[in-house]
C-alpha positions as CSV (number, residue, x, y, z in Angstrom):
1,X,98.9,72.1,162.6
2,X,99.3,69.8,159.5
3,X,100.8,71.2,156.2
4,X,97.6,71.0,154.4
5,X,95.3,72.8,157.3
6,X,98.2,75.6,157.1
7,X,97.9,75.9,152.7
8,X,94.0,76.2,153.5
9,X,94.3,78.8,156.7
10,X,96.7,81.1,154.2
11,X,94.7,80.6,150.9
12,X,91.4,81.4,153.4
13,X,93.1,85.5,153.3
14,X,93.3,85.7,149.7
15,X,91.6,88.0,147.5
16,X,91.8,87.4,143.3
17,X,93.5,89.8,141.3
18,X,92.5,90.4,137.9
19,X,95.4,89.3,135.3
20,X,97.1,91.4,133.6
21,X,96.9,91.6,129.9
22,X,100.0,92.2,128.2
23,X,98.7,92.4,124.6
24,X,97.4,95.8,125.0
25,X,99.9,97.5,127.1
26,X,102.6,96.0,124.0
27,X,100.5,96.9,121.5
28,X,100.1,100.4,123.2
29,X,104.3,100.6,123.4
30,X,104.7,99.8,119.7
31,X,102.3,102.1,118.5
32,X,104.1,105.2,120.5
33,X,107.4,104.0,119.1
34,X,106.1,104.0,115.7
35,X,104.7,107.6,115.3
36,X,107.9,108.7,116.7
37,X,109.9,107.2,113.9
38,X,107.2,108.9,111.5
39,X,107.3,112.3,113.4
40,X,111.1,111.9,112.8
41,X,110.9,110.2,108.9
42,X,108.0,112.0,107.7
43,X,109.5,115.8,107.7
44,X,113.2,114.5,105.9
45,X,111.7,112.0,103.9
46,X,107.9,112.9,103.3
47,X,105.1,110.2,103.2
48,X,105.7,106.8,103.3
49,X,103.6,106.1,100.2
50,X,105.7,108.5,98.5
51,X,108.8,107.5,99.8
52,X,109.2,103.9,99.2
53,X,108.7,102.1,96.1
54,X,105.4,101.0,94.8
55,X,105.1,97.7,93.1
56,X,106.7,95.8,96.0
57,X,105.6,98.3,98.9
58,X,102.9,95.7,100.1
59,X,105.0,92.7,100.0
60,X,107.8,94.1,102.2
61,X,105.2,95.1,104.8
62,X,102.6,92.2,105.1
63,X,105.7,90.5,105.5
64,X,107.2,92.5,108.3
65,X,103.5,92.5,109.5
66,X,102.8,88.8,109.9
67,X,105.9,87.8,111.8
68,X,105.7,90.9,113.9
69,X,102.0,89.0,114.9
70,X,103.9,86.1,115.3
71,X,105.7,87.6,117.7
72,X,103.3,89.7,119.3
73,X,101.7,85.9,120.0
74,X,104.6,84.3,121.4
75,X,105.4,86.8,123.8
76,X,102.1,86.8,125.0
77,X,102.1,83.1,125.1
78,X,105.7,82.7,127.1
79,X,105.4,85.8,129.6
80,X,103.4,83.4,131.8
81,X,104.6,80.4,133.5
82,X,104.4,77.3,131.4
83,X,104.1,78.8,128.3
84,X,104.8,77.6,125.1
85,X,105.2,79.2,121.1
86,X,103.0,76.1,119.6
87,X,101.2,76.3,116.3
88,X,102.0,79.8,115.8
89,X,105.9,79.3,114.6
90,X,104.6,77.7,111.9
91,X,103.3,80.8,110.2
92,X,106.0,82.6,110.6
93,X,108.1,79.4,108.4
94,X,105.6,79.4,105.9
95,X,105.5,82.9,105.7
96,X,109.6,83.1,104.9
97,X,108.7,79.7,102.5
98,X,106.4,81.9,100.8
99,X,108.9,84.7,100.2
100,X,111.7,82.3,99.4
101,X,109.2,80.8,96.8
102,X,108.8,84.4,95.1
103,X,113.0,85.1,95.8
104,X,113.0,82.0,93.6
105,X,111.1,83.0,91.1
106,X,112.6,86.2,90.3
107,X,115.9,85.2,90.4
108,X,115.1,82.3,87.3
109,X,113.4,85.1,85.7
110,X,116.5,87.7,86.1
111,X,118.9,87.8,83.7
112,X,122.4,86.7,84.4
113,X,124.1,90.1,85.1
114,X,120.6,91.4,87.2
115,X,120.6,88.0,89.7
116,X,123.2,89.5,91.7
117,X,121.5,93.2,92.2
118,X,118.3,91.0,92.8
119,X,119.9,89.8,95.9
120,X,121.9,92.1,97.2
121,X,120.1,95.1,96.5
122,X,121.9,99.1,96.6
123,X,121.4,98.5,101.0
124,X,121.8,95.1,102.0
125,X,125.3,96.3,104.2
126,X,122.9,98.8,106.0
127,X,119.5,97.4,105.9
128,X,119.8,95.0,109.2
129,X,121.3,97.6,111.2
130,X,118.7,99.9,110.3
131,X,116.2,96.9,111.4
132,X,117.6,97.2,114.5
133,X,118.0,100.6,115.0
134,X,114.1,101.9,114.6
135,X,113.2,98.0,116.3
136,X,115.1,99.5,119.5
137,X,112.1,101.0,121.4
138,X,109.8,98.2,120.8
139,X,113.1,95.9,122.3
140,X,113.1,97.5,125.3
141,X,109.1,98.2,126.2
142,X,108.6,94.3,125.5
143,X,111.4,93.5,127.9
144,X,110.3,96.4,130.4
145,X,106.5,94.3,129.8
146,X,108.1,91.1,130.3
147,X,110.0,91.7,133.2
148,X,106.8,92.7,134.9
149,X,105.4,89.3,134.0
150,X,106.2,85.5,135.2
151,X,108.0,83.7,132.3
152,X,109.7,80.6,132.8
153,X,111.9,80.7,129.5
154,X,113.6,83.9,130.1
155,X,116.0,82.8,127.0
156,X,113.2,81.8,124.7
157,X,111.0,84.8,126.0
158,X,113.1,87.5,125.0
159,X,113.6,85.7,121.8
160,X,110.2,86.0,121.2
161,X,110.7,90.2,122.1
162,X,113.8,90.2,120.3
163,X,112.0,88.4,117.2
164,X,108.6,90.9,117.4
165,X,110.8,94.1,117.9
166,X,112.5,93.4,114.7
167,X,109.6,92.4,112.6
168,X,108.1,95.9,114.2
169,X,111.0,97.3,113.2
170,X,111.4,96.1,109.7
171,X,108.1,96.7,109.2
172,X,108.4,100.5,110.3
173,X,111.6,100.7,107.9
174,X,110.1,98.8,104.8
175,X,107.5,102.0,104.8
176,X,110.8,104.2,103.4
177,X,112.9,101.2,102.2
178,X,114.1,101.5,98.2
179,X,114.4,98.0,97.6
180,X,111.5,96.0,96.0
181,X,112.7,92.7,95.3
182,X,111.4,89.6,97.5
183,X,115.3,88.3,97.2
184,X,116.5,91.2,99.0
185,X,114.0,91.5,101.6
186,X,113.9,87.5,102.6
187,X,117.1,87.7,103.3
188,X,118.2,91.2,104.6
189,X,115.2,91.8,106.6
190,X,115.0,88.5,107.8
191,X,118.5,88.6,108.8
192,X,117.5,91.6,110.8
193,X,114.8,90.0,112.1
194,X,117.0,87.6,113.6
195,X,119.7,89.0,115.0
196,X,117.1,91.1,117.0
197,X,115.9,87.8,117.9
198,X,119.0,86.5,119.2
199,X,120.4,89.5,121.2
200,X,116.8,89.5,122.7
201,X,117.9,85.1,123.7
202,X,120.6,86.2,124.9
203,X,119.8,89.5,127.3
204,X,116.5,87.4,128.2
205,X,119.0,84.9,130.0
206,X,120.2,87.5,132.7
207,X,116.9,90.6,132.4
208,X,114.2,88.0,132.1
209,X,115.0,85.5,135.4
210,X,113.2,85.1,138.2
């Protein structure tokens, strides 16, 4: 038997299987992992619109919230084979560009002794472990999701989990955070952000292959 009447006699058996989609079984994860945090936040600190500071309260969070869809996108993207982040990075740059922009702006507007405090904040020592910390569950159901799928980047895949935890988890933190000032939060959180990126690059390397 030729090689090409044997591919056609063991695809003849086959039956299609529906794909998986991993978008709502992440998105499913995340949510759980969230109204834990509240159930645990809510009754020592009280409501998150309470809790956290007002005039900035949005900023930190559609923030948090665009490059957690960022991420949510690229780990879609690279759980199969072949895939690739494209376009989508680029939101995430202009959305740290846009921040910058506003760091920028406060800090020219600050006077000399408040440019300092601008930056650093009362948490900044704290503030990126804390990212991690509440970003932990929705680390480990992305790679618990990936590992189930067929990605050929296992670095760069759990990158992309690493990079969504973390914005999941800053955004989850920023509801309680006290710091309002766009210095603080483009570079703390997205320090963070990061370094949950990178530990996800480098555990992707040995959970992710095949």
């Amino acid at each position: 038997m030729k090689t090409d009447e044997l591919v056609h006699t063991l695809a003849a058996d086959t039956t299609s299987v529906a794909p998986r989609s991993l978008t709502p079984r992440l998105l499913l994860a995340t949510a759980a992992a969230v109204v834990v945090w509240l159930a645990l936040l809510i009754p020592i600190y009280g409501m998150p619109a309470t809790a956290a500071p007002h005039g900035w309260f949005w900023m930190k969070n559609t923030y948090s919230l665009v490059l957690a869809l960022v991420g949510l996108v690229a780990v879609v993207r690279l759980a199969r084979p072949g895939g690739r982040v494209g376009w989508i990075a680029w939101i995430a740059l202009a959305a740290v560009a846009a921040l910058a922009m506003m760091a920028m702006r406060e800090t020219m507007r600050a006077a000399p002794g408040e440019v300092v405090p601008l930056w650093l904040g009362q948490t900044w020592a704290i503030c990126p472990v804390r990212i991690l910390v509440v970003g932990a569950p929705m680390f480990v159901a992305a790679f618990w999701l990936l590992r189930r799928m067929a990605p050929t980047r296992p670095a760069l895949a759990g990158a992309a989990a690493g990079f969504f935890a973390g914005a999941m988890g800053a955004a989850t933190y920023g509801l309680y955070c006290q710091e309002s000032a766009a210095a603080f939060v483009v570079v703390w959180y997205t320090l963070g952000i990061v370094i949950c990126a990178g530990l996800g690059a480098g555990l992707g390397r040995w959970l992710l292959r095949w």
